[in-house]
C-alpha atoms as one frame of an Amber mdcrd trajectory, in Angstrom:
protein
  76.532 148.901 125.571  74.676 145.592 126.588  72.758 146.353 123.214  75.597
 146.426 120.806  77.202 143.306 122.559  74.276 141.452 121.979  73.985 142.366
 118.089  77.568 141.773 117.693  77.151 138.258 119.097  73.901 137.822 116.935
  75.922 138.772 114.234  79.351 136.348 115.023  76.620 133.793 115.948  75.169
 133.752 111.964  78.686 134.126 110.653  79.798 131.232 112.489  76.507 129.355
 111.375  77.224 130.730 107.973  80.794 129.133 107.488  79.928 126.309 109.262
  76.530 125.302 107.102  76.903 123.160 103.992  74.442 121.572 101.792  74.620
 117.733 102.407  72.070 115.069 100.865  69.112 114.141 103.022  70.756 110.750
 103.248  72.736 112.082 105.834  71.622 110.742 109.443  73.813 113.034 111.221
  74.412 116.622 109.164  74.949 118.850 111.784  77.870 116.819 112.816  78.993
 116.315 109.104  79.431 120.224 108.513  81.017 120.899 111.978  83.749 118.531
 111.223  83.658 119.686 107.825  84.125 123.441 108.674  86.797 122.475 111.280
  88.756 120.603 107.794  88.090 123.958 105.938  89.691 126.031 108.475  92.383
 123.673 109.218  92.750 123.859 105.003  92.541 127.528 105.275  95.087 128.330
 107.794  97.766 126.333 105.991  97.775 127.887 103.081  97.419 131.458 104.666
 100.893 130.413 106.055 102.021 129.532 102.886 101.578 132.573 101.390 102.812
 134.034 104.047 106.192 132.311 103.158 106.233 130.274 106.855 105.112 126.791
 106.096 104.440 124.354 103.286 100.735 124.146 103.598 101.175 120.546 103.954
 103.493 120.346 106.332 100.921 122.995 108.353  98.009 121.098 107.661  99.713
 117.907 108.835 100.920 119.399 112.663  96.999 120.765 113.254  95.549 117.236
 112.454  98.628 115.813 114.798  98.036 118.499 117.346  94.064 117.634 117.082
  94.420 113.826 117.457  96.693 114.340 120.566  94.362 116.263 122.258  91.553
 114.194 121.372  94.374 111.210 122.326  94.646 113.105 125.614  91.122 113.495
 126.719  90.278 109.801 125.989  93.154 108.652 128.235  94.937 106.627 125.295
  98.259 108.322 124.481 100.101 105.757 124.462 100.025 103.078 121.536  99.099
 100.297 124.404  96.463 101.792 125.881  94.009 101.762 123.551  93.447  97.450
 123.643  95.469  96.240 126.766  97.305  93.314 125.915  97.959  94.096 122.145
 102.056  94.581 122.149 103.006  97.429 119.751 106.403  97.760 118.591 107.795
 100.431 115.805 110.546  98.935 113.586 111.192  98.650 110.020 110.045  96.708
 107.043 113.266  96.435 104.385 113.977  99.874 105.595 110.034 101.376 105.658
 108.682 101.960 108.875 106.194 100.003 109.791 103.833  99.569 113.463 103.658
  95.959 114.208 100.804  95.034 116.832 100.842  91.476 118.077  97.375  89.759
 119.942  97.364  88.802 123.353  96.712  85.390 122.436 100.485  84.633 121.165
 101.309  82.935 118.532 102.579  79.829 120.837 101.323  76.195 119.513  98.895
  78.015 116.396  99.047  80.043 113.856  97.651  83.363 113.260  96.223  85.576
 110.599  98.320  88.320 108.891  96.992  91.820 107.746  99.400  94.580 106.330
  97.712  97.837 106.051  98.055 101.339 104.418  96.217 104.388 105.791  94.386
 106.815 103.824  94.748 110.712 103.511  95.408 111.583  99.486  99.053 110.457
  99.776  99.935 113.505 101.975  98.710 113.739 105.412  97.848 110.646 107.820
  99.703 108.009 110.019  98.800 104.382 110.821  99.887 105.622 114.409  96.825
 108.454 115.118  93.511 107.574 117.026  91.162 106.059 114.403  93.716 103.688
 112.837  95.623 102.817 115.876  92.279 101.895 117.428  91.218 100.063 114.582
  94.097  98.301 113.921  94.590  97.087 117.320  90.611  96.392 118.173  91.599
  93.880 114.673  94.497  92.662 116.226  92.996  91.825 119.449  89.320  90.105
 118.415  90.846  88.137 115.449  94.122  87.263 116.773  95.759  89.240 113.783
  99.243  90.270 113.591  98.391  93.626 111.999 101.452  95.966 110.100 100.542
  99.097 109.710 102.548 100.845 107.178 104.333 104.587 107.394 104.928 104.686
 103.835 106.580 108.565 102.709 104.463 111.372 101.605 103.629 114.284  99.660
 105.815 116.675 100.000 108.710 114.776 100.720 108.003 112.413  97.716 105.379
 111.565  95.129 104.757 108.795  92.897 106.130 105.947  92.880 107.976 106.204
  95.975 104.779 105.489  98.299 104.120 103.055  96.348 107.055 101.525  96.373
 107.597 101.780 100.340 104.396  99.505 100.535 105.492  97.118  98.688 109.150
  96.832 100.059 107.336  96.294 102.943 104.548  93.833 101.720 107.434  91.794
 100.194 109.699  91.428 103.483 106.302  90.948 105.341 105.002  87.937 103.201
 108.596  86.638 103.336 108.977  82.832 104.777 111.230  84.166 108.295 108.920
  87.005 108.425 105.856  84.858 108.366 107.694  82.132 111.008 108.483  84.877
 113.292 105.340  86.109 114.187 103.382  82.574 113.756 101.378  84.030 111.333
 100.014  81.163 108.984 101.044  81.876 105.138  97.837  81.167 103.344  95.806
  83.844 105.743  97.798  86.735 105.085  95.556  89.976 104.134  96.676  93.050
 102.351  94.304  96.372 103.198  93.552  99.517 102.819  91.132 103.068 102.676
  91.321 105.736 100.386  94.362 106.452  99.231  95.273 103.382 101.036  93.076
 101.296  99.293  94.754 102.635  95.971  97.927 101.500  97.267  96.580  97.952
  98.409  94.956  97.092  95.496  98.500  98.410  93.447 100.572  96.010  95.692
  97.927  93.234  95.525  98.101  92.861  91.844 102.299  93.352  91.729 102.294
  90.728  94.182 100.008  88.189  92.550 101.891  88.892  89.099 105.480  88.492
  90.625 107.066  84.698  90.555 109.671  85.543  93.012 107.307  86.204  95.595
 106.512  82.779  97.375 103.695  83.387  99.535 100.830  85.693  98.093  98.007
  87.779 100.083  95.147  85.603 100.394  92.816  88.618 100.576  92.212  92.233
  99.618  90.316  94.544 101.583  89.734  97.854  99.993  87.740 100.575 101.876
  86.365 103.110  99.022  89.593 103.102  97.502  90.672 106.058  94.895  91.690
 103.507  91.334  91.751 106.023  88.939  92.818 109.507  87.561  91.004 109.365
  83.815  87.782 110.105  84.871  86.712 113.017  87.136  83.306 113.089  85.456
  81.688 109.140  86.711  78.377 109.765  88.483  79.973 109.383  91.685  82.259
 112.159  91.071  79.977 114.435  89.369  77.075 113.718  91.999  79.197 114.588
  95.172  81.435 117.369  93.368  80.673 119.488  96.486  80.232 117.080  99.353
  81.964 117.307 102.326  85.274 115.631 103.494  86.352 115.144 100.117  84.652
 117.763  96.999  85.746 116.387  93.794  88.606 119.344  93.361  90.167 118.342
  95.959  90.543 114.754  95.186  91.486 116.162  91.669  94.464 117.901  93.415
  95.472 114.874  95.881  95.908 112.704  92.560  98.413 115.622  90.889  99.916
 116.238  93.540 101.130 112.088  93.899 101.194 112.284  89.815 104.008 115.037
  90.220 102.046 117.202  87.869 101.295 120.696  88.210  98.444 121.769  90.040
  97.222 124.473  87.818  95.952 121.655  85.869  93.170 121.447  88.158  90.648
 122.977  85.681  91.770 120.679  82.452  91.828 117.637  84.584  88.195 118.107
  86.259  86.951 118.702  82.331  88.607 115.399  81.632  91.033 116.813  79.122
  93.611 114.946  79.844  91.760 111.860  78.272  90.926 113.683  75.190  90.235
 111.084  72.225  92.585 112.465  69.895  95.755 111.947  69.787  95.584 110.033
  72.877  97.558 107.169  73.973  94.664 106.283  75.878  93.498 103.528  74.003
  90.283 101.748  73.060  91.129  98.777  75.311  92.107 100.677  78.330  89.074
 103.093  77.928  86.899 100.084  78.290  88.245  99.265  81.646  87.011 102.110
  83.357  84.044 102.549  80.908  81.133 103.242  83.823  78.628 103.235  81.197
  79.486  99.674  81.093  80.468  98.781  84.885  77.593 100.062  86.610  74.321
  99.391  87.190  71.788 101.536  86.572  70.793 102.399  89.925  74.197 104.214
  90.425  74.545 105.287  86.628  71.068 107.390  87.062  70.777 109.920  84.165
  74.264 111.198  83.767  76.209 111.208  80.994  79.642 110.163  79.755  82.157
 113.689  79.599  84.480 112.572  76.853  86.743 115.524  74.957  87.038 114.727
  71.645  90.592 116.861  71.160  93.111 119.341  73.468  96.292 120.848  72.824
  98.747 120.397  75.504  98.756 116.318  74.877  98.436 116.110  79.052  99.031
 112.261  79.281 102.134 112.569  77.237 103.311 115.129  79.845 101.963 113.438
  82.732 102.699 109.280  82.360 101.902 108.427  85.482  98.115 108.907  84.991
  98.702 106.033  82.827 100.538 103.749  84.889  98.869 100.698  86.464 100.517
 100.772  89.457  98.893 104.312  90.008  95.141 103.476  88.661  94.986  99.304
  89.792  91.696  99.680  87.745  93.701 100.125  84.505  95.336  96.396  84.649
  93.886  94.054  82.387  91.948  91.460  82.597  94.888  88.911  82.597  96.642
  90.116  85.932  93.072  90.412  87.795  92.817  87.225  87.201  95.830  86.422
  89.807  94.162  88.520  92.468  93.890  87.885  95.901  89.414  87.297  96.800
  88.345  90.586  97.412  86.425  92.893  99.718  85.439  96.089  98.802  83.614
  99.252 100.604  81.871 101.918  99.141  79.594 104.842 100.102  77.144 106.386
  98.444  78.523 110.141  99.175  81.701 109.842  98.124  83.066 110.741  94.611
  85.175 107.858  95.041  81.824 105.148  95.065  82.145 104.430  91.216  85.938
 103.808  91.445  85.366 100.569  93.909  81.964  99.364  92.383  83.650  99.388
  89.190  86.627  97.663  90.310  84.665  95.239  91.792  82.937  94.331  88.826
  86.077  93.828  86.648  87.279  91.376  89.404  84.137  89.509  88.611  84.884
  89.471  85.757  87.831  87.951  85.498  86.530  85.407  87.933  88.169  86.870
  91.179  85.550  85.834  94.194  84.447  89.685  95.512  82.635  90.892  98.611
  80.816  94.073  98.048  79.238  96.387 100.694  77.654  99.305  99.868  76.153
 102.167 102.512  73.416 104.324 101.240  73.757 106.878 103.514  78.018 106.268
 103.798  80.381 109.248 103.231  84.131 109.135 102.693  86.168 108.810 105.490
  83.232 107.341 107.675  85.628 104.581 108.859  88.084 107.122 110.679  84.686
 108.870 112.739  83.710 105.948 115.449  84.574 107.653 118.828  83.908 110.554
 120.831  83.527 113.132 119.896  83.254 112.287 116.186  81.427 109.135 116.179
  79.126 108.716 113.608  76.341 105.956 113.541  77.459 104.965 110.158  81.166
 104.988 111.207  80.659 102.722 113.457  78.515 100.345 111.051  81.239 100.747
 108.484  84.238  99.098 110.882  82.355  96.257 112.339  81.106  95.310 108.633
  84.641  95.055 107.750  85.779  93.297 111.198  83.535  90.976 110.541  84.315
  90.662 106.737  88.011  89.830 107.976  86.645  87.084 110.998  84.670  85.227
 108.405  86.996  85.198 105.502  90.610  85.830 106.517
């Protein structure tokens, strides 16, 4: 008996190792920790959509409660479950923004006698899952709050299921708008001309988006005096960049799955999957897709050769179900900020932007950041070599990662010396 439990715990022991092992790039510092929290994702993934089949959940909504459930008890075991106790002294109140709630934190300091900075943000999590009010943001956003006497809004803009685009979109910048507004502004002492607008992932899609609305729209008095974008997602034409095709299988975020974030915010069906990742949907013919908005997310072009390495440009020269005709969206600037022209860049807001070298979202922000050059907008880039996406949310126990931690006081100190 004591022989067969041993094999069958020899044997759980390499199926656990088994699911839990996946490839990563020797870049990695920490890949042990990488697949754990990667296998923990997959199972989390997994799960949900067992109970979708099943009829019970939407898998979603199911994935959403285990990361909730997860953060509490992480929440829990750190002693911070309430919004105060992560920075004492940082007052945190929940209200609403023109009708989108928002989480307002307010620095010790007060804004009695002097004014303060201003920073709206929008979480990440591919339109669908996430909340400005779970650990890693909440942390972030009030560490920001505290050591740069910040007023910070974080912004609970709707999601996937509930809605897709251009609802979230629209929620962020109902909010930005009532936020940058003159009583706004004079009620938390927050000094109009260092007002920041920022964002990761998804996030950073959305901030960039609201950025260039805001800098384009006349009515709007006061204007962000900064972007911040933290490898933000900026396009949905070209699942084939060297970013994308390089890390097609890394962890966190494989390129199908980013694929399947972007329909599902697009509204379009997800059995397009397969014809999206070939980049069918920008085939040449026939394609309203033109010459002049090609260029503007031409990598070939935009990136240096250190990050263009040998690949090659996947462009389809004709398909048959005329996909961007079906799906607009994936046309729309207010989707894919990287498809404005060089006229509204122009109007942007300075600009910091974050990338990481294991993400398939890298090319996205080095390109963007290179158009905003272009155009003359003043742009802060940092790169990490050995970055992955999502690196930001990983900086405590018992998730910390070296380069998590690297990544958020880069960008602290981004926002001390320029906002």
């Amino acid at each position: 008996m004591k022989m067969k439990a041993v094999v069958v715990t020899v044997l759980l022991a390499a199926a656990l190792s088994y699911y839990i092992y996946t490839p990563l790039p020797d870049g990695i510092q920490e890949p042990f920790k990488l697949m754990v929290v990667d296998a923990s994702f997959r199972t989390a993934i997994n799960l949900a959509a067992l109970k979708y089949w099943l009829g019970l959940d939407h898998y979603i909504t199911s994935f959403r409660q285990t990361l909730e459930g997860f953060d509490s008890t992480i929440s829990a075991l750190l002693g911070s479950t309430s919004p105060a106790g992560v920075v004492p002294g940082v007052k945190v109140s929940d209200i609403t923004f023109a009708g989108v709630p928002v989480r307002v934190y307010e620095p010790p300091a007060g804004g009695e006698g002097h004014l303060r900075r201003g920073l709206m943000y929008f979480h990440g999590g591919g339109w669908a899952f996430g909340s400005g009010k779970m650990g890693a943001y909440n942390k972030m956003t009030q560490m920001i709050s505290d050591e740069l006497n910040t007023v910070v809004v974080s912004v609970e803009y709707r999601l996937f299921p509930e809605v897709h685009f251009p609802e979230p979109f629209l929620d962020c910048l109902s909010a930005a708008k009532h936020f940058l507004s003159q009583e706004v502004l004079a009620k938390y002492s927050i000094d109009p001309e260092r007002v920041a607008v920022s964002g990761d992932s998804a996030g950073g899609n959305l901030a960039a988006a609201v950025a260039q609305e805001i800098s384009t729209d006349d009515s709007v008095s006061v204007k962000f005096s900064i972007q911040a974008l933290i490898y933000p997602a900026l396009q949905a034409l070209d699942f084939n960049t060297p970013s994308y095709v390089q890390n097609d299988n890394m962890a966190i975020l494989p390129r199908r799955v980013m694929v399947q974030f972007w329909l599902q915010y697009l509204g379009a069906d997800i059995s397009l999957q397969p014809q999206v990742i070939a980049n069918n949907h920008s085939a040449l013919q026939h394609s309203p897709l033109t010459p002049e908005l090609r260029s503007q997310l031409d990598w070939t072009s935009l990136l240096a050769q250190r990050f263009k390495k040998s690949f090659k440009p996947v462009v389809v020269e004709r398909e048959s179900q005329g996909l961007l005709k079906k799906v607009p969206a994936f046309l729309d600037v207010r989707s894919s900020p990287l498809l404005a022209g060089a006229e509204v860049l122009a109007k942007c807001p300075r600009a910091y932007i974050l990338t990481c070298e294991y993400d398939v979202l890298r090319d996205d922000g080095l390109m963007y950041a290179r158009r905003l050059q272009d155009a003359g907008v003043s742009v802060s880039s940092d790169y990490y070599e050995n970055g992955f996406h999502g690196c930001l949310s990983f900086t405590s126990w018992p998730l910390g990662f070296d380069v998590g931690k690297r990544v958020l006081r880069g960008y602290i100190n981004w926002l001390q010396e320029n906002l």
